[in-house]
MARBA-3410 file (N, C-alpha, C, O; in Angstrom, 1 decimal):
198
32.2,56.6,106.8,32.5,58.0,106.2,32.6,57.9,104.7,33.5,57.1,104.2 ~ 31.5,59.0,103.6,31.5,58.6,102.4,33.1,59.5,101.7,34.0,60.1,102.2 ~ 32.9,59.4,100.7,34.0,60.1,100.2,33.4,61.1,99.3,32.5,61.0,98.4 ~ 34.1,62.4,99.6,33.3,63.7,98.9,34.4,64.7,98.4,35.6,64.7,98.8 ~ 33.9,65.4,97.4,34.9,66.4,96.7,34.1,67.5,96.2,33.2,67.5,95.4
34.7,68.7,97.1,33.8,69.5,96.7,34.5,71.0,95.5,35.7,70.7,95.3 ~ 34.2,71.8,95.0,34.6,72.3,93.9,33.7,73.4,93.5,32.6,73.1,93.2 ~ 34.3,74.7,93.7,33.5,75.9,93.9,33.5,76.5,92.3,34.7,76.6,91.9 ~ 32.7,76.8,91.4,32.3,77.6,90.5,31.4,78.6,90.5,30.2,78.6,90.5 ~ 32.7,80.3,90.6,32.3,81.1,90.9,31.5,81.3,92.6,32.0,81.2,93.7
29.9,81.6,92.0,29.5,81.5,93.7,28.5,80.3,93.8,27.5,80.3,94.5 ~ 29.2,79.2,92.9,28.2,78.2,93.5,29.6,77.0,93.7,30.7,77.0,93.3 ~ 28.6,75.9,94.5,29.3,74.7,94.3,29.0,73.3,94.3,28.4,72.7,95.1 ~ 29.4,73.0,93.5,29.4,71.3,93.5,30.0,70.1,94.4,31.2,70.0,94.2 ~ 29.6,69.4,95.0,29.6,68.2,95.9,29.7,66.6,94.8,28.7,65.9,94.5
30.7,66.4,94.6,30.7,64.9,94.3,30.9,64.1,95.2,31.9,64.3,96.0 ~ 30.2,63.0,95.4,30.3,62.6,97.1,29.5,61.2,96.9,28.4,61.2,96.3 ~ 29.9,60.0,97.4,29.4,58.4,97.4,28.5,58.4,98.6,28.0,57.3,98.9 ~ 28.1,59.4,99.3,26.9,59.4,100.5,25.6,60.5,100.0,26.3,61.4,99.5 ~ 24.7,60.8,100.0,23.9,61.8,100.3,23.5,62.4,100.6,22.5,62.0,101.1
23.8,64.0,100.8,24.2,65.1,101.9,22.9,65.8,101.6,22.3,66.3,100.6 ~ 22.6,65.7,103.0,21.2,66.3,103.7,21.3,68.0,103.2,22.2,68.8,103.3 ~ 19.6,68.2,102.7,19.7,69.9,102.7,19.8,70.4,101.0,19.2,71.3,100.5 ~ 20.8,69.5,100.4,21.5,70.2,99.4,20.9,69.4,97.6,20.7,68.3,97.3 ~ 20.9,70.4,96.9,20.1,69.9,95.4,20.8,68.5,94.9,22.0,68.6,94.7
20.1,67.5,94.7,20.7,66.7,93.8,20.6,67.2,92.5,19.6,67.5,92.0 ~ 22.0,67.1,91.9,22.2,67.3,90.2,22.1,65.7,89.8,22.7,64.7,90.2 ~ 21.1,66.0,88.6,21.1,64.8,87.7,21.6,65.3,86.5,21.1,66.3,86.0 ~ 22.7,64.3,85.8,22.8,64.9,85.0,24.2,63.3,84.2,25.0,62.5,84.7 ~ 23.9,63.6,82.7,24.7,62.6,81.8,26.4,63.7,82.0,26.8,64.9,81.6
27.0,62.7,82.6,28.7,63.5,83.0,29.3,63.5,81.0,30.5,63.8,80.7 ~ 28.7,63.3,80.3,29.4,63.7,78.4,28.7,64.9,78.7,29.7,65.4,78.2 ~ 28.1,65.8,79.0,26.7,66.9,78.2,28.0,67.8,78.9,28.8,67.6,79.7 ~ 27.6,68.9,77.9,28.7,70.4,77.9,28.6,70.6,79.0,27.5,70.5,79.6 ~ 30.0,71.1,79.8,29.6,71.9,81.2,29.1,73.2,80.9,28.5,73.7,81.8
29.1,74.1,79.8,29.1,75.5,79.8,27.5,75.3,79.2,27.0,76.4,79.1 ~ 26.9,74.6,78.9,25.6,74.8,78.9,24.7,74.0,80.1,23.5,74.2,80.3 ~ 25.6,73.2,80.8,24.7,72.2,82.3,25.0,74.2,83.3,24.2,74.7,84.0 ~ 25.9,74.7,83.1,26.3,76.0,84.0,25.1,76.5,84.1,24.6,76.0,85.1 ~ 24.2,77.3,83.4,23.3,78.4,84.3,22.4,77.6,85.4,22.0,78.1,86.4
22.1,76.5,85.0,20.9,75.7,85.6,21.5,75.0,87.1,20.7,74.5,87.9 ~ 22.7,75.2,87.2,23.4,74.8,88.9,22.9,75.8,90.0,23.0,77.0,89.9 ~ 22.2,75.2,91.1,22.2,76.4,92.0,22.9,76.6,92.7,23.9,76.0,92.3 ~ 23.0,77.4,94.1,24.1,77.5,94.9,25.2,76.3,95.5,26.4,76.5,95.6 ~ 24.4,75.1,95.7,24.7,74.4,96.5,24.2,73.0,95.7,23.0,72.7,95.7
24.9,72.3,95.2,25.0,70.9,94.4,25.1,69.7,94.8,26.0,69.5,95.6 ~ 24.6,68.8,94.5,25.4,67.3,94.5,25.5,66.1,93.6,24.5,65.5,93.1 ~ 26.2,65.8,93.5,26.5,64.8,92.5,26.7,63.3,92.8,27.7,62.7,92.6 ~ 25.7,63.0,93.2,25.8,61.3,93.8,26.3,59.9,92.9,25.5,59.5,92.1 ~ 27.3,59.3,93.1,28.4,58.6,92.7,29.0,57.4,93.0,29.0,57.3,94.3
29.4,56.7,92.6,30.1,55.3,93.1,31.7,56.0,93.1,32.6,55.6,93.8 ~ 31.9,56.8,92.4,33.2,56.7,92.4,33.6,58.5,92.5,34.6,58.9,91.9 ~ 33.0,59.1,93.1,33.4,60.5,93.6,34.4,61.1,92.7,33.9,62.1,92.1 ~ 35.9,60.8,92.5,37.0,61.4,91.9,37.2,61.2,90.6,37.8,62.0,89.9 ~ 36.9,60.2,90.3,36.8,59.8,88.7,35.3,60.8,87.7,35.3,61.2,86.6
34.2,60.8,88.9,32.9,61.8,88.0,33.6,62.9,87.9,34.0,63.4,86.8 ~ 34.0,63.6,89.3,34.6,64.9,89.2,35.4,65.5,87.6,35.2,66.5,86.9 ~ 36.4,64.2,87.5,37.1,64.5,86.7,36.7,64.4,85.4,36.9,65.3,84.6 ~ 35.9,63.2,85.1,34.9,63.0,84.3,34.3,64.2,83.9,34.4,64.5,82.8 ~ 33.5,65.0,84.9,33.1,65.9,84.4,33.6,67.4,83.8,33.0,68.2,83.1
34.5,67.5,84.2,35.3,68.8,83.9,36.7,68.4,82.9,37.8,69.0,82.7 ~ 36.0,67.1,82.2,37.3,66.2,81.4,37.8,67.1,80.2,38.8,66.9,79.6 ~ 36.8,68.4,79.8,37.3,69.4,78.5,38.1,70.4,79.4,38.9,71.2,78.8 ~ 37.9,70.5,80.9,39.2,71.4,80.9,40.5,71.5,81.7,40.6,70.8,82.7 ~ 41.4,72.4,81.5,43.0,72.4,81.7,42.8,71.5,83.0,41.7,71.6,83.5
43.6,70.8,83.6,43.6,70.7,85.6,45.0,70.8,85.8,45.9,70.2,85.2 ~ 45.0,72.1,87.0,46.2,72.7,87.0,46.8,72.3,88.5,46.0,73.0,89.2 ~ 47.4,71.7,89.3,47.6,71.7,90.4,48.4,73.1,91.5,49.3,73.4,90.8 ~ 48.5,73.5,92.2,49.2,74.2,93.1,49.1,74.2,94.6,48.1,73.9,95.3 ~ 50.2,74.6,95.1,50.3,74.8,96.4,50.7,75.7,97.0,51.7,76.4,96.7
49.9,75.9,98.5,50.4,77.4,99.3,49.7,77.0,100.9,48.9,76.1,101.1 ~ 50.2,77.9,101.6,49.7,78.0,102.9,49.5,79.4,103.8,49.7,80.6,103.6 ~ 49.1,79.0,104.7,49.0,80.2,106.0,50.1,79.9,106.8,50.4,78.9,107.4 ~ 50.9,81.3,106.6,52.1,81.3,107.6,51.5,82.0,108.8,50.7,82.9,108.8 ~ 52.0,81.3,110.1,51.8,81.9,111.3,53.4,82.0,111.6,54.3,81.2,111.3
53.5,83.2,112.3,54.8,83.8,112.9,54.5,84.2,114.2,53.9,85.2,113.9 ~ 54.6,84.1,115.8,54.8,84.3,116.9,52.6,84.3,117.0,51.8,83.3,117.1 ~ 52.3,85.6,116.9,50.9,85.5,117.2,49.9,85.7,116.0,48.7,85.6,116.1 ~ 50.9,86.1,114.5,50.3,86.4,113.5,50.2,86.0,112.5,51.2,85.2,112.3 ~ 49.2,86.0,111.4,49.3,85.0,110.3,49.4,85.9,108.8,48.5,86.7,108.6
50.3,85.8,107.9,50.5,86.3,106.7,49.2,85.8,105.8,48.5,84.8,105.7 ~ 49.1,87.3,105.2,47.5,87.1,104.0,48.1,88.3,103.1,48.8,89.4,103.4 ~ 47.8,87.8,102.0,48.0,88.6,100.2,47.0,89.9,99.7,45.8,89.5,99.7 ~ 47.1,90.6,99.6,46.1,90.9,98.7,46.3,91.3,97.2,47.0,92.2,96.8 ~ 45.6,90.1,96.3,46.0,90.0,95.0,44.4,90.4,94.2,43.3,90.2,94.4
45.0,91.0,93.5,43.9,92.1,92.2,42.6,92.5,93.2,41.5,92.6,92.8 ~ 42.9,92.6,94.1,41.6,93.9,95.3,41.1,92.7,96.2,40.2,92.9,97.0 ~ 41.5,91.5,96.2,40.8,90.6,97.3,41.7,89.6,97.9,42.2,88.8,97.1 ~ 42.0,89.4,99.2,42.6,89.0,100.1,42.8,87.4,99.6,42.0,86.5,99.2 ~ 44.2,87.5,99.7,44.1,85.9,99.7,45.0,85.2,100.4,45.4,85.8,101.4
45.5,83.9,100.4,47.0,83.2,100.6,47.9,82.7,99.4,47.6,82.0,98.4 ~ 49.3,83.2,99.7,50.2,82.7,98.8,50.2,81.2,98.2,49.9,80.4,99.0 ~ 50.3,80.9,97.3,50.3,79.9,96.7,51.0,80.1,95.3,51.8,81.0,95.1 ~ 50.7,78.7,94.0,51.2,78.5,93.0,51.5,77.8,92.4,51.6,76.7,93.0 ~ 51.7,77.7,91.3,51.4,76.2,90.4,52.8,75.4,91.0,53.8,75.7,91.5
52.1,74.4,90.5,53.5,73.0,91.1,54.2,72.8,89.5,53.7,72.9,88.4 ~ 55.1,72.5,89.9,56.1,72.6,88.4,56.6,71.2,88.4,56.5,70.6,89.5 ~ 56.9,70.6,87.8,57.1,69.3,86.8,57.6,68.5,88.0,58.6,69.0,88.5 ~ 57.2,67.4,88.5,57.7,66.3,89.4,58.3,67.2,90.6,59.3,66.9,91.2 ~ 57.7,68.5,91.0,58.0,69.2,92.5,56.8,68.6,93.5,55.6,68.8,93.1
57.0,67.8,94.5,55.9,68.0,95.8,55.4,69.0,96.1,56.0,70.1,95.9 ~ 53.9,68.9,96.7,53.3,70.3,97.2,53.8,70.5,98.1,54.0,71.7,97.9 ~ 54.4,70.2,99.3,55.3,70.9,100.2,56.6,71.8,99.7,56.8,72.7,100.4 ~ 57.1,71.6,98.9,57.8,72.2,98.3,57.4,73.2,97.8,57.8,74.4,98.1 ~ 56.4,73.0,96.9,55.8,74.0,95.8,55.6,75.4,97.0,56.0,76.5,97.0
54.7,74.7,98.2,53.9,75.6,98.7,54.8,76.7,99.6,54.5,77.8,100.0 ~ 56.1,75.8,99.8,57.4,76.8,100.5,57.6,77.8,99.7,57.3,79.0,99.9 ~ 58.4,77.1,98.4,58.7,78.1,97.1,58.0,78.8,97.0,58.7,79.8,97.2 ~ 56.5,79.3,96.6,56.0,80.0,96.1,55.3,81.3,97.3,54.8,82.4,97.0 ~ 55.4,80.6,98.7,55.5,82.0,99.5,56.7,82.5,99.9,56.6,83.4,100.7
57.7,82.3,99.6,59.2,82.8,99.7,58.6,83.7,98.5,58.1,84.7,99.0 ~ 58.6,83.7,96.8,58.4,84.3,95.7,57.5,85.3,95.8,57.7,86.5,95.5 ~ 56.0,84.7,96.6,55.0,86.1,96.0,55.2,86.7,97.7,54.1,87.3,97.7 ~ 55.8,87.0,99.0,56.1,87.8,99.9,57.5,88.0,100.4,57.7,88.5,101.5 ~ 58.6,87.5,99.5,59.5,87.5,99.8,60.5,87.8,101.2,61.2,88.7,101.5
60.0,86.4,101.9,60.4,86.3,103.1,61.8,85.4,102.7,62.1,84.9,101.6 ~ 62.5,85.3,103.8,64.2,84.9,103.6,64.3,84.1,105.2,65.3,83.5,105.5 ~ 63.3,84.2,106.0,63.4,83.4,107.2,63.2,81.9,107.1,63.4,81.4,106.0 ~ 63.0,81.2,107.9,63.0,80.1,108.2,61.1,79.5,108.0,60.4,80.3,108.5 ~ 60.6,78.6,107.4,59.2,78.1,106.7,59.5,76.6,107.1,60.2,75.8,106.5
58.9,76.6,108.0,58.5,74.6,108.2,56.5,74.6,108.3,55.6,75.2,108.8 ~ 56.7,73.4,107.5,55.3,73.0,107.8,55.1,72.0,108.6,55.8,71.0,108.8 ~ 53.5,72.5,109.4,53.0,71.8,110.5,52.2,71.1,110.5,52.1,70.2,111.2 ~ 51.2,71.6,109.3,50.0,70.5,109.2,50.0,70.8,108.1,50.7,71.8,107.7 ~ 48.8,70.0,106.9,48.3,70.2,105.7,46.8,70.3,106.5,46.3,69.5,107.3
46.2,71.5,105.8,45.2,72.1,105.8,43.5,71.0,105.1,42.5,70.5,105.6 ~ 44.2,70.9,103.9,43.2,71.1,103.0,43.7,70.8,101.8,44.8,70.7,101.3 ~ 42.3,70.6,101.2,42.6,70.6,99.5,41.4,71.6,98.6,40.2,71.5,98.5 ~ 42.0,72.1,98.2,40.5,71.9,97.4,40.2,72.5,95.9,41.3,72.6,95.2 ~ 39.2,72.7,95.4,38.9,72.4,93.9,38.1,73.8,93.5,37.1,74.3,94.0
38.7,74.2,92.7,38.3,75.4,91.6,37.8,75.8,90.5,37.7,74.7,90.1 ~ 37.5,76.2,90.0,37.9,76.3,88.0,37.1,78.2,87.8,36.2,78.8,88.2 ~ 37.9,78.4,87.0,37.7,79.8,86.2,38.3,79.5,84.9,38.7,78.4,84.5 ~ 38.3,80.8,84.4,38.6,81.0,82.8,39.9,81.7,82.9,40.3,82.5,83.8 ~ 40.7,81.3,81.9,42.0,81.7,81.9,42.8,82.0,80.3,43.6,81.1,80.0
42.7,83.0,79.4,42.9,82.9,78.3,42.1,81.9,77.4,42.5,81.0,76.7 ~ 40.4,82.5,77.9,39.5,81.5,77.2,39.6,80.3,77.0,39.1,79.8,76.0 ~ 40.3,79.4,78.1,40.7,78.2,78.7,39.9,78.1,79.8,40.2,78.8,80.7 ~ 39.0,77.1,79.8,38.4,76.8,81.2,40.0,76.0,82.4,40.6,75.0,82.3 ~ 40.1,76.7,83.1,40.7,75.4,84.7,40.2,74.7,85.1,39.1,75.0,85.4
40.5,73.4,85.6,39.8,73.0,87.1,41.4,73.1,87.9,42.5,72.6,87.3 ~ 41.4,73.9,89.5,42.6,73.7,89.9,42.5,73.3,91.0,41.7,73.6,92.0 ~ 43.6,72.3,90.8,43.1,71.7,93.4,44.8,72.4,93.7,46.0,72.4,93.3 ~ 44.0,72.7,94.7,45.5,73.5,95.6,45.7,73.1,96.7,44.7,73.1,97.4 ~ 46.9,72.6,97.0,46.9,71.9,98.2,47.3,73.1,99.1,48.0,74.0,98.7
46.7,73.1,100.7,46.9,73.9,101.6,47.7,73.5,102.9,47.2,72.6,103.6 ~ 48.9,74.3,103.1,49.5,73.7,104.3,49.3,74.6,105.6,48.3,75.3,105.4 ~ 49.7,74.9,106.8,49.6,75.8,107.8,51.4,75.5,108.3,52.0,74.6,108.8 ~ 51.5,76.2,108.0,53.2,76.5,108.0,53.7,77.6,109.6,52.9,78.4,110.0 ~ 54.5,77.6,110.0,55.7,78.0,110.9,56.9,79.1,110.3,57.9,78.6,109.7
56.9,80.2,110.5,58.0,81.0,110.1,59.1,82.0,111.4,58.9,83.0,112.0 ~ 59.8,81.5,111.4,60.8,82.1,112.4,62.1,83.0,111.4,62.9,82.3,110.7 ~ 62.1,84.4,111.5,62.8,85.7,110.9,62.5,87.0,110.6,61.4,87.4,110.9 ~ 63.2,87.5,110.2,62.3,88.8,109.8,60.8,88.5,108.8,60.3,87.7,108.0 ~ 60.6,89.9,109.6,58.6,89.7,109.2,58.8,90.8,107.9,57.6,91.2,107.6
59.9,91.5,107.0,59.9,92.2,106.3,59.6,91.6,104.8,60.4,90.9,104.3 ~ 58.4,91.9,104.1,57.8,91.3,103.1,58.3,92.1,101.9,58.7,93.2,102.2 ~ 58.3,91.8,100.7,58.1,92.2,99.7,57.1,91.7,98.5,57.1,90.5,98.1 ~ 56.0,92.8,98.0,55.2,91.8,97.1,55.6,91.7,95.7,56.1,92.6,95.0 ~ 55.4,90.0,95.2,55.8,90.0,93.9,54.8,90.5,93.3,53.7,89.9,93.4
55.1,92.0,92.4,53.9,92.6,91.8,53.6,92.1,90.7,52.4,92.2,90.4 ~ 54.4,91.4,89.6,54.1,90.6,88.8,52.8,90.0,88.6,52.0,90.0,87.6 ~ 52.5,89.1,90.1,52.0,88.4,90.0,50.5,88.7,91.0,50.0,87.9,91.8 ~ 50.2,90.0,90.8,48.9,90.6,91.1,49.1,91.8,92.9,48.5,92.8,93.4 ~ 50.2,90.9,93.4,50.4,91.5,94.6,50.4,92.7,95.0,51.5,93.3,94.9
49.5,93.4,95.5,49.7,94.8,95.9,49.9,94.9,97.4,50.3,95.9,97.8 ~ 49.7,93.8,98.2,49.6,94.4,99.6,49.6,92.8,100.6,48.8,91.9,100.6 ~ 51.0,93.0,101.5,51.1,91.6,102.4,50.7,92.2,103.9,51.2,93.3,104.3 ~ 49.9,91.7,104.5,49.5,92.2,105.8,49.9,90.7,106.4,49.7,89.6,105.8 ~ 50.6,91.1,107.8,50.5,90.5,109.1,49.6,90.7,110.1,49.6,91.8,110.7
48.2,89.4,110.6,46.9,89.8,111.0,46.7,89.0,112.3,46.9,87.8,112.5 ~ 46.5,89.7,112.9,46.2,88.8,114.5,45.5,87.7,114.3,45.6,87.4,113.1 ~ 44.6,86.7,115.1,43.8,85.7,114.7,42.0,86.5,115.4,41.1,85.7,115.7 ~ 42.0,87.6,115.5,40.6,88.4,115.6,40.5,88.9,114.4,39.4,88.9,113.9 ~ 41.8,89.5,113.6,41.6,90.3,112.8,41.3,89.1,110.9,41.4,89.5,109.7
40.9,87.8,111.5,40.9,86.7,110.6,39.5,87.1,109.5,39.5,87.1,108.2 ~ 38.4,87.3,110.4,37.1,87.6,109.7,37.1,88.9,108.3,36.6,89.1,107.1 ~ 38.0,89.8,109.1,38.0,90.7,108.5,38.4,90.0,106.7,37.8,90.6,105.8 ~ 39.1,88.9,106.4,39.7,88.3,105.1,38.5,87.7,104.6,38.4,88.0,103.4 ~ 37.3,86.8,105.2,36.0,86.7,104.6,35.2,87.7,104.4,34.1,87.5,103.9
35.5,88.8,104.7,34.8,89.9,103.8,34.6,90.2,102.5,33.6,90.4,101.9 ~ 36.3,90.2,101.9,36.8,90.3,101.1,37.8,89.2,100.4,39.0,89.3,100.6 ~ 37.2,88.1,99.5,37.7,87.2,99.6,37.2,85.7,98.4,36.2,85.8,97.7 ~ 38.0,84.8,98.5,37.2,83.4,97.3,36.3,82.8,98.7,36.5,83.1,99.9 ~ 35.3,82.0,98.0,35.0,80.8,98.6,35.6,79.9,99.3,35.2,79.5,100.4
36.8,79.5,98.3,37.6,78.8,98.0,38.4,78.8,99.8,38.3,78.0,100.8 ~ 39.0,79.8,99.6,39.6,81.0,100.5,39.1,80.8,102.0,39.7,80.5,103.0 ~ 37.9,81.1,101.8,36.9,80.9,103.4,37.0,79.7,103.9,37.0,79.5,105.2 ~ 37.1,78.8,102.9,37.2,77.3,103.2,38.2,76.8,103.7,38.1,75.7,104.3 ~ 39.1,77.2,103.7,40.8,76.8,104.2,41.0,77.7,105.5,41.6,77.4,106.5
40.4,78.7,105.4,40.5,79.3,106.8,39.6,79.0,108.0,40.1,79.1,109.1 ~ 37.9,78.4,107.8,36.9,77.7,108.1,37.8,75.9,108.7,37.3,75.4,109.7 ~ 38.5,75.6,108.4,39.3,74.2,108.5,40.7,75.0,109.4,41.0,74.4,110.4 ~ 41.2,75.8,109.2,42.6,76.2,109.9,42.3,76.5,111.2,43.2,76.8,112.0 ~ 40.9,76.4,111.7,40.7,76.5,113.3,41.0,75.6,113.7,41.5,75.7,114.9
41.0,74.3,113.1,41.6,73.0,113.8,42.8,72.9,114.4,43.1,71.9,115.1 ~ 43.6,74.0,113.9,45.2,74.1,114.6,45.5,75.1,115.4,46.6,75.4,115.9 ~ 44.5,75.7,115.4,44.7,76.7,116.2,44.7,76.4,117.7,44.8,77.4,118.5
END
């Protein structure tokens, strides 16, 4: 089993990976050359063939910010908590703060953006995965670690509006697709992997 890292920009993505994944474009390309000029020329679906997978990654996106955070999917009795932040469905999460664990981070910061006051244990880690957008004319690259979490209390939410929240929905596991409608890549991907615990 090779080692692979994959990392969504916008609506495409890149594959850094020590094996060669059937189907998908190989990128050639010198990891010094500007990412913002290698950008128009990526197609949907990438790969970046490597001896050392995590080091090109990083290598490559070496001019910008790398921000870490964490969040999860809370399930409570038959239902699972989802965000909806600036018009598209997401999961709570949030940057990790100075020598905090992502288990922690990812407790903290769904307590903050749904303000729940119940009980939050985690069950499994999800996932990881890799990002980057613009942020105050700052490129990111961000990995968020993903847990699938346990909540036993009241299900009465509040959204932190601060921080984009307009709307906390409690969603059956039929009413799941309905969130890849409307939604990241990123996003589909953690939910695409959360069938494993189901």
């Amino acid at each position: 089993m090779g080692q692979k890292y994959k990392v969504f920009l916008e609506d495409k993505v890149i594959y850094f990976t020590d094996v060669e994944l059937t189907g998908i474009n190989p990128l050639v390309i010198s990891l010094a050359r500007d990412y913002h000029t290698l950008f128009p020329k990526i197609e949907s679906e990438n790969q970046i063939i490597c001896h050392n997978p995590e080091k090109s990654m990083m290598d490559f996106f070496q001019k910008f910010k790398f921000i870490e955070a964490a969040g999860g999917i809370v399930k409570s009795e038959d239902e699972f908590l989802f965000i909806k932040r600036f018009g598209f469905w997401d999961i709570p999460k949030g940057k990790m703060e100075k020598k905090e664990v992502s288990e922690i981070t990812a407790i903290r910061e769904i307590r903050e953006e749904c303000g729940l006051k119940g009980e939050l244990s985690i069950q499994n880690k999800i996932i990881d995965t890799y990002h980057t957008y613009e942020l105050r004319n700052k490129s990111v690259l961000k990995k968020t670690h993903w847990y699938f979490l346990n909540y036993s209390g009241d299900k009465k939410t509040e959204p932190q509006l601060e921080e984009g929240i307009t709307e906390i929905a409690w969603l059956k596991k039929n009413d799941l697709d309905q969130i890849k409608e409307n939604t990241f890549s990123s996003i589909t991907e953690v939910l695409d992997q959360l069938v494993k615990f189901l």
